[in-house]
Backbone as CSV, one residue per row, in Angstrom:
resi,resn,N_x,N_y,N_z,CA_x,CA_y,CA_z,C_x,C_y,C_z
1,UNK,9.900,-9.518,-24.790,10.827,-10.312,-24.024,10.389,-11.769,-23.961
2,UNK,8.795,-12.073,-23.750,8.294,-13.677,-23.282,7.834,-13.636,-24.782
3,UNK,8.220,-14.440,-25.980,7.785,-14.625,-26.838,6.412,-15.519,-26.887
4,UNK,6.694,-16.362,-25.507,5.224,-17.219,-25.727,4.869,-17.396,-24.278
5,UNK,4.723,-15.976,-23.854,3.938,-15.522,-22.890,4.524,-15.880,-21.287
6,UNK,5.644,-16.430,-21.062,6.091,-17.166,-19.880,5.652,-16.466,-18.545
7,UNK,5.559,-15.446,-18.937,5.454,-14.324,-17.598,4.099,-13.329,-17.979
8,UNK,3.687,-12.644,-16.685,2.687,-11.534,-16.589,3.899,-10.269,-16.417
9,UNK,3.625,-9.451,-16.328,4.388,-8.028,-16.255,3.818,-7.229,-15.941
10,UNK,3.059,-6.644,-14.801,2.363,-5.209,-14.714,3.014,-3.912,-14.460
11,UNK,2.919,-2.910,-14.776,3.219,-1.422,-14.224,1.969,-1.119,-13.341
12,UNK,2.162,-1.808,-12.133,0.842,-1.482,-11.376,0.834,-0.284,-10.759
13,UNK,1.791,0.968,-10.515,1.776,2.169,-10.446,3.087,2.111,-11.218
14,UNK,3.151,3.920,-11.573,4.735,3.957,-12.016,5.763,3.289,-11.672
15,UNK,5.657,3.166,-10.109,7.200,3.063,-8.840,6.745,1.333,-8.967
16,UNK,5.753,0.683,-8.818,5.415,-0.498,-8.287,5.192,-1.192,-9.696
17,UNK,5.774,-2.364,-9.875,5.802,-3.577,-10.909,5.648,-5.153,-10.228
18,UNK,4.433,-5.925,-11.292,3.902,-7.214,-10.756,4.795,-8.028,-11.658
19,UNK,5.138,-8.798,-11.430,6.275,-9.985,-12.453,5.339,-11.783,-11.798
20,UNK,4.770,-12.041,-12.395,4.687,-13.502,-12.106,5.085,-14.525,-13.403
21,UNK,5.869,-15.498,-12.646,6.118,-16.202,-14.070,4.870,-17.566,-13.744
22,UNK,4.585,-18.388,-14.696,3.542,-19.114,-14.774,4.150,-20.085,-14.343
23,UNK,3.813,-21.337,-14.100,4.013,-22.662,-13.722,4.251,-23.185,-14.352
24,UNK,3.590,-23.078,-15.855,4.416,-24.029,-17.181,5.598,-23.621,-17.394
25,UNK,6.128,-22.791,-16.624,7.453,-22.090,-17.659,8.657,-23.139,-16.975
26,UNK,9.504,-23.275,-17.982,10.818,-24.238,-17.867,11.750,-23.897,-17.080
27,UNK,12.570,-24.259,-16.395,13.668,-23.477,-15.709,14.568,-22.843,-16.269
28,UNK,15.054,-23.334,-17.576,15.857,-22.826,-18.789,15.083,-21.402,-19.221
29,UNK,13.824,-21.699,-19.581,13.024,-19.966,-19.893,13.051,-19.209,-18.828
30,UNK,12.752,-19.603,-17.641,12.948,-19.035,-16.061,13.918,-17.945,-16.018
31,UNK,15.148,-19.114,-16.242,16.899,-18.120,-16.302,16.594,-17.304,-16.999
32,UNK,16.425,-17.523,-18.411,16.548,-15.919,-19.381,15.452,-15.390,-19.390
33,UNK,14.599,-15.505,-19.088,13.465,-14.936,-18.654,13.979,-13.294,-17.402
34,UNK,14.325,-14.220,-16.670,14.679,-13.767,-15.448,16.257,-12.446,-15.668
35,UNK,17.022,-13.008,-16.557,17.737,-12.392,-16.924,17.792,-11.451,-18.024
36,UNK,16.747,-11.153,-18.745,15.908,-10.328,-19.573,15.306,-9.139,-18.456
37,UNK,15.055,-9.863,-17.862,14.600,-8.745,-16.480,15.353,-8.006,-16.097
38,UNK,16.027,-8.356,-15.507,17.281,-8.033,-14.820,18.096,-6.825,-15.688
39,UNK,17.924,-7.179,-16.247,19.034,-6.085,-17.456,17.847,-5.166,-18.059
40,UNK,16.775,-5.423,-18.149,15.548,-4.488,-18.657,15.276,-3.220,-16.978
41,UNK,15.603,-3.477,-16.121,15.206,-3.015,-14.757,16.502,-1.977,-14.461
42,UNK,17.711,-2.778,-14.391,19.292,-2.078,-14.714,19.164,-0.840,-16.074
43,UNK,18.830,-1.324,-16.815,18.795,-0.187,-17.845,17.978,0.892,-17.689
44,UNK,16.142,1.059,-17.357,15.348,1.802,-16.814,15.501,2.426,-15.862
45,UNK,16.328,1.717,-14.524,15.942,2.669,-13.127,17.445,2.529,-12.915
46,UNK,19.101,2.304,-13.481,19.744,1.431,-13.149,19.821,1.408,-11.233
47,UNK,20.098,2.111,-10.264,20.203,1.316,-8.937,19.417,1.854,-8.274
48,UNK,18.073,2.377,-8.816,16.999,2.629,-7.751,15.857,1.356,-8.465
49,UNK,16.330,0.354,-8.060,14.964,-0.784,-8.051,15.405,-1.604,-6.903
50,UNK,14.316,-2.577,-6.448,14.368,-3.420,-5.349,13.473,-4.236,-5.782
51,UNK,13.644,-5.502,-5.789,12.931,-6.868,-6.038,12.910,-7.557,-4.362
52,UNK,11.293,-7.564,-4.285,10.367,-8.270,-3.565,10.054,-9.508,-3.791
53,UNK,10.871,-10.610,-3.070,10.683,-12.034,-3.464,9.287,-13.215,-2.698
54,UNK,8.138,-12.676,-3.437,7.033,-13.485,-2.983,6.560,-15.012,-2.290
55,UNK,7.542,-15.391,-3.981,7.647,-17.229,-3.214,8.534,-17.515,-2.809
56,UNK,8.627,-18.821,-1.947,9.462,-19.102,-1.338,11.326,-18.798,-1.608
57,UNK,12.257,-18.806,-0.485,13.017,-18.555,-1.054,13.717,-18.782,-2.323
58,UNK,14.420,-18.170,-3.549,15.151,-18.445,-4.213,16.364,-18.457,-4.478
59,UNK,17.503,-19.053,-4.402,18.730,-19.045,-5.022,19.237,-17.966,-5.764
60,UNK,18.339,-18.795,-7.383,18.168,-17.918,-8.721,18.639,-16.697,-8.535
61,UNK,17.290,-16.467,-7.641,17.116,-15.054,-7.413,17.815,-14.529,-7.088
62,UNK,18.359,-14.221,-5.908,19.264,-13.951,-5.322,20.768,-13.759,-5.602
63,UNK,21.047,-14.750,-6.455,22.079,-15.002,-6.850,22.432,-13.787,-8.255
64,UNK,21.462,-13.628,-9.133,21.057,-12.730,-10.479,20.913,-11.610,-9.929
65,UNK,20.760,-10.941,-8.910,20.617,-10.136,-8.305,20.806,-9.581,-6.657
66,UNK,21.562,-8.933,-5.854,21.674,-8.737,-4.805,20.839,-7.551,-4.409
67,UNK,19.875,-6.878,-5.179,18.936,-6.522,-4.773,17.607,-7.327,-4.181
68,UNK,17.436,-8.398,-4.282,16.417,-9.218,-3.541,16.128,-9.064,-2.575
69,UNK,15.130,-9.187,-1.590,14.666,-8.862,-0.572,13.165,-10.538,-0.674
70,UNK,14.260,-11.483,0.220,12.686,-12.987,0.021,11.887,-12.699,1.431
71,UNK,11.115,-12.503,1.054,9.460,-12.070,2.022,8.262,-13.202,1.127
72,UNK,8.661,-14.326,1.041,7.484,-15.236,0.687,6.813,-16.144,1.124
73,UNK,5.698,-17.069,0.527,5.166,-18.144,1.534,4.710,-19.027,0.227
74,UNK,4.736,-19.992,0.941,3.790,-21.053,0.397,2.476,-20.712,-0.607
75,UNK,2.919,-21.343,-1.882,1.835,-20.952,-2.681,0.368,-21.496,-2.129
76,UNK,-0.590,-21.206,-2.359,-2.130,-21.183,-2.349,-2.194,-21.401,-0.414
77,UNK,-1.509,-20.148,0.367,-1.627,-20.349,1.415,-1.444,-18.810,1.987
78,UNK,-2.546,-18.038,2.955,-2.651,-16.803,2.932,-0.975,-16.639,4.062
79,UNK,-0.483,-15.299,3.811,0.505,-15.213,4.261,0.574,-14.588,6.365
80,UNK,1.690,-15.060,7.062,1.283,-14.612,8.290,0.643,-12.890,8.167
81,UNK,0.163,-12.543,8.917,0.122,-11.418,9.125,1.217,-10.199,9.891
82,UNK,2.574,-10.958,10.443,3.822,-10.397,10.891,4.453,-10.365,9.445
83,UNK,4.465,-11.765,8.259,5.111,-11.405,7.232,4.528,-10.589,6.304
84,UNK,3.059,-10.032,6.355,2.311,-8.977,5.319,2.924,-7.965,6.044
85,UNK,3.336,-7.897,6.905,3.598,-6.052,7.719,4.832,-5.779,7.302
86,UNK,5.124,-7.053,7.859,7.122,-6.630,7.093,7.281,-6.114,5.652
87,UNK,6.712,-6.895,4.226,6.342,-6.774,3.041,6.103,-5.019,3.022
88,UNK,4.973,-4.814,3.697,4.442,-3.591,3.450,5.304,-2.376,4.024
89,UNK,5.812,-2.643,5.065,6.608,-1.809,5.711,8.347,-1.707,4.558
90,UNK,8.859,-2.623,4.280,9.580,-2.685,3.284,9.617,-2.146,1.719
91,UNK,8.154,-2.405,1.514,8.027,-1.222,0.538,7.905,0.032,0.759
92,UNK,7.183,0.521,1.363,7.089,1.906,2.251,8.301,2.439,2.598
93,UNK,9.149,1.719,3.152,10.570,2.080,3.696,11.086,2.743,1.827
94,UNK,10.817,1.520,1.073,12.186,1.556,-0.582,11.278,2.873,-1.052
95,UNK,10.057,2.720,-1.212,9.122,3.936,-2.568,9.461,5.290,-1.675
96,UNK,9.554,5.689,-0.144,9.258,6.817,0.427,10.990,7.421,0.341
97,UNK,12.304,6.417,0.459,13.414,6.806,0.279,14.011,7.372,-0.517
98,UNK,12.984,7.642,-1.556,13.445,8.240,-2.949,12.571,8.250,-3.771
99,UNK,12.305,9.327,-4.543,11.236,9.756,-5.457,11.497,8.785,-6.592
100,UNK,12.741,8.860,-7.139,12.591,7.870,-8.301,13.133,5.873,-8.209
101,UNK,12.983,6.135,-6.995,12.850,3.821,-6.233,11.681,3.500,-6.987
102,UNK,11.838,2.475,-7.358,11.026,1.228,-8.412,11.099,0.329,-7.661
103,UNK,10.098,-0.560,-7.347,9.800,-1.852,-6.730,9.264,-2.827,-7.726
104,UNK,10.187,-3.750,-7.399,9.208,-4.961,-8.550,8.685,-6.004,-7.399
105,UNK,8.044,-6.714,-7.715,6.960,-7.541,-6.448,7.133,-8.713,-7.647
106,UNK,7.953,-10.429,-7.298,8.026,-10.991,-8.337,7.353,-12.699,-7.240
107,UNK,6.867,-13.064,-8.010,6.195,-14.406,-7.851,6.183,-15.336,-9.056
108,UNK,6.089,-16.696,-8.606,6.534,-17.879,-9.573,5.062,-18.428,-9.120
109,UNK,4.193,-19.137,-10.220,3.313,-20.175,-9.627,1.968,-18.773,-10.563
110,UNK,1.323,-18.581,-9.390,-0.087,-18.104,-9.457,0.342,-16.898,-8.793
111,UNK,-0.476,-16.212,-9.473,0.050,-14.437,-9.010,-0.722,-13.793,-7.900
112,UNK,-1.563,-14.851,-7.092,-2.313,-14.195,-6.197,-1.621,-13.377,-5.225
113,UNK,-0.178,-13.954,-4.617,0.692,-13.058,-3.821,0.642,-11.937,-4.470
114,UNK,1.022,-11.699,-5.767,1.379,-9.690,-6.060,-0.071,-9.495,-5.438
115,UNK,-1.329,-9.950,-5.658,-2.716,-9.166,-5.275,-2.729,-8.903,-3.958
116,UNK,-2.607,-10.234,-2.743,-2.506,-10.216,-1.397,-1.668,-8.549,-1.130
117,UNK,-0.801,-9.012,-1.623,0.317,-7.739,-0.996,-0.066,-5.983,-1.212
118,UNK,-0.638,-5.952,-2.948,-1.020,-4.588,-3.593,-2.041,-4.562,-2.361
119,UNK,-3.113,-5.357,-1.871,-4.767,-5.422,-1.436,-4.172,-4.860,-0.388
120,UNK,-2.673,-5.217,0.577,-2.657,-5.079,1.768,-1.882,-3.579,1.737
121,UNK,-1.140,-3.026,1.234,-0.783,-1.991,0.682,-1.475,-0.800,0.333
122,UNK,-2.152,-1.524,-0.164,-3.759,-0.062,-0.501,-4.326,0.257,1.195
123,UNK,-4.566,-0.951,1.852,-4.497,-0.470,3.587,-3.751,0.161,4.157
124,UNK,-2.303,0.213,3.996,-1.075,0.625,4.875,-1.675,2.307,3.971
125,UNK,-1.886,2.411,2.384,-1.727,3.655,1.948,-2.921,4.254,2.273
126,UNK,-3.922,3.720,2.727,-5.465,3.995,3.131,-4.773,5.235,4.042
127,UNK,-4.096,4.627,5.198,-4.145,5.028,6.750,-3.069,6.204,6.202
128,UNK,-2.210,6.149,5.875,-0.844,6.858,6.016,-0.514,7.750,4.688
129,UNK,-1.516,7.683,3.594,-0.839,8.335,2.318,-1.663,10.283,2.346
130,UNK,-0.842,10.759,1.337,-1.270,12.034,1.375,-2.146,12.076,-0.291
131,UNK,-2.704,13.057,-0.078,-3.649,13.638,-1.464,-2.499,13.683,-2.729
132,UNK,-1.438,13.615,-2.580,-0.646,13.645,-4.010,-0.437,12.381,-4.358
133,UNK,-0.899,11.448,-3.457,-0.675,9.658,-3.781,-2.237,9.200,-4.218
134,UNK,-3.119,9.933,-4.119,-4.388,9.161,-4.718,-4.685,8.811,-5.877
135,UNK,-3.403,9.187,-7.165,-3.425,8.475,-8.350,-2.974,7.048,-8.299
136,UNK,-1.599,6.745,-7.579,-1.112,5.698,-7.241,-2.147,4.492,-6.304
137,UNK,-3.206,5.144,-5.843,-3.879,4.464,-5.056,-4.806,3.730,-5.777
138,UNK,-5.580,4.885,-6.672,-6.385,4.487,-7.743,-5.747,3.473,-8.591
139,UNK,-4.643,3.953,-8.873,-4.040,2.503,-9.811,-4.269,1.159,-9.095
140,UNK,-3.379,1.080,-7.551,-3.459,-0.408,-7.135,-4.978,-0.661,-7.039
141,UNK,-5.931,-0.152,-6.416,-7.183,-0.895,-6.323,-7.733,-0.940,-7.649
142,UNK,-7.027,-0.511,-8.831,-7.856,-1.079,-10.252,-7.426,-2.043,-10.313
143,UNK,-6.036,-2.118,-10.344,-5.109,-3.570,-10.522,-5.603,-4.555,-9.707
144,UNK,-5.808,-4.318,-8.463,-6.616,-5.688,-7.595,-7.871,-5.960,-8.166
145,UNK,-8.628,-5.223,-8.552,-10.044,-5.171,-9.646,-10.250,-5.907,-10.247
146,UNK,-9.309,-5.668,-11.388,-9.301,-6.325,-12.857,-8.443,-7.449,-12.746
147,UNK,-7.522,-7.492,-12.416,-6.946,-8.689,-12.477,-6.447,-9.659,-11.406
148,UNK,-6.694,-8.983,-10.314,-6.503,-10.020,-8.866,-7.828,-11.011,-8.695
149,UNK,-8.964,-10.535,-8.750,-10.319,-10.653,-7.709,-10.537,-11.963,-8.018
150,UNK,-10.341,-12.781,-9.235,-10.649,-13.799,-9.538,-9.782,-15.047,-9.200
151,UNK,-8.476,-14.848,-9.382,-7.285,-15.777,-8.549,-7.010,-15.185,-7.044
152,UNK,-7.860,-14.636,-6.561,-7.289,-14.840,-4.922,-8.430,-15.661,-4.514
153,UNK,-7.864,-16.435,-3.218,-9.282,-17.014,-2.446,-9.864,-16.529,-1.393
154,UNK,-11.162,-17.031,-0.713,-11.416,-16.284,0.081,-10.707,-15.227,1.358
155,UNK,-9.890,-16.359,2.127,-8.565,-15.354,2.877,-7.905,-14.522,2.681
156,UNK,-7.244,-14.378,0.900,-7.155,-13.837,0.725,-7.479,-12.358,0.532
157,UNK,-8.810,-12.806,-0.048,-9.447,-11.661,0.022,-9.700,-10.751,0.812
158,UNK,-9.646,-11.394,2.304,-10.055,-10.634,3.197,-8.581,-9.870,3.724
């Protein structure tokens, strides 16, 4: 789809997907970028997905899709802790409503938000998940592992 890389893409569990597009990317690649998505997500799950809007509000977004849900903040700035609960509680609400709901978690800029959120998520699933979710669990804390630990900052981290 990103011929010259515009975006990250994870399958960070089956149900859960990381989308960050980079900062170099154009607004013109953005759109079809974005609309490559959109129709790649429609075709796979067609109306069990929900897009999690990280950064600040978008239009775009919104507009390409009425599945959106904007729960974002300010890039390189840790998020309230009323808006991490909501986030988490919102996913919890979409993945538990249906066995086959897909969540995509999408951010523009620096992808530390998908990490913040998976990091805070692996907590909510700490407290509340059952023994048939400890593959899914194992997945997010690899994914925060390998590819979060180095772009979050300290607050984040914590």
């Amino acid at each position: 789809m990103a011929e010259e890389s515009e975006f990250d893409l994870d399958y960070i569990t089956e149900r859960i997907i990381g989308i960050s597009f980079h900062q170099s990317c154009t607004e013109q690649t953005y759109q079809h970028n974005l609309h490559s998505i959109t129709q790649m997500l429609q075709s796979k799950h067609a109306d069990r997905y929900m897009v999690i809007n990280l950064t600040e509000r978008s239009d775009d977004l919104s507009r390409m899709n009425h599945r959106v849900v904007d729960l974002g903040w300010p890039e390189r700035h840790a998020p309230s802790l009323h808006l991490l609960c909501s986030v988490c509680k919102n996913m919890d609400r979409w993945l538990r409503a249906y066995s086959e709901n897909v969540l995509l978690l999408h951010c523009k800029g620096c992808k530390d938000r998908v990490g913040v959120v998976i990091s805070s998520y692996i907590q909510l699933a700490n407290v509340s998940t059952s023994d048939e979710h400890a593959l899914d669990l194992y997945s997010m804390k690899k994914f925060c592992r390998d590819k979060m630990v180095n772009l979050m900052t300290p607050s984040q981290k914590r």
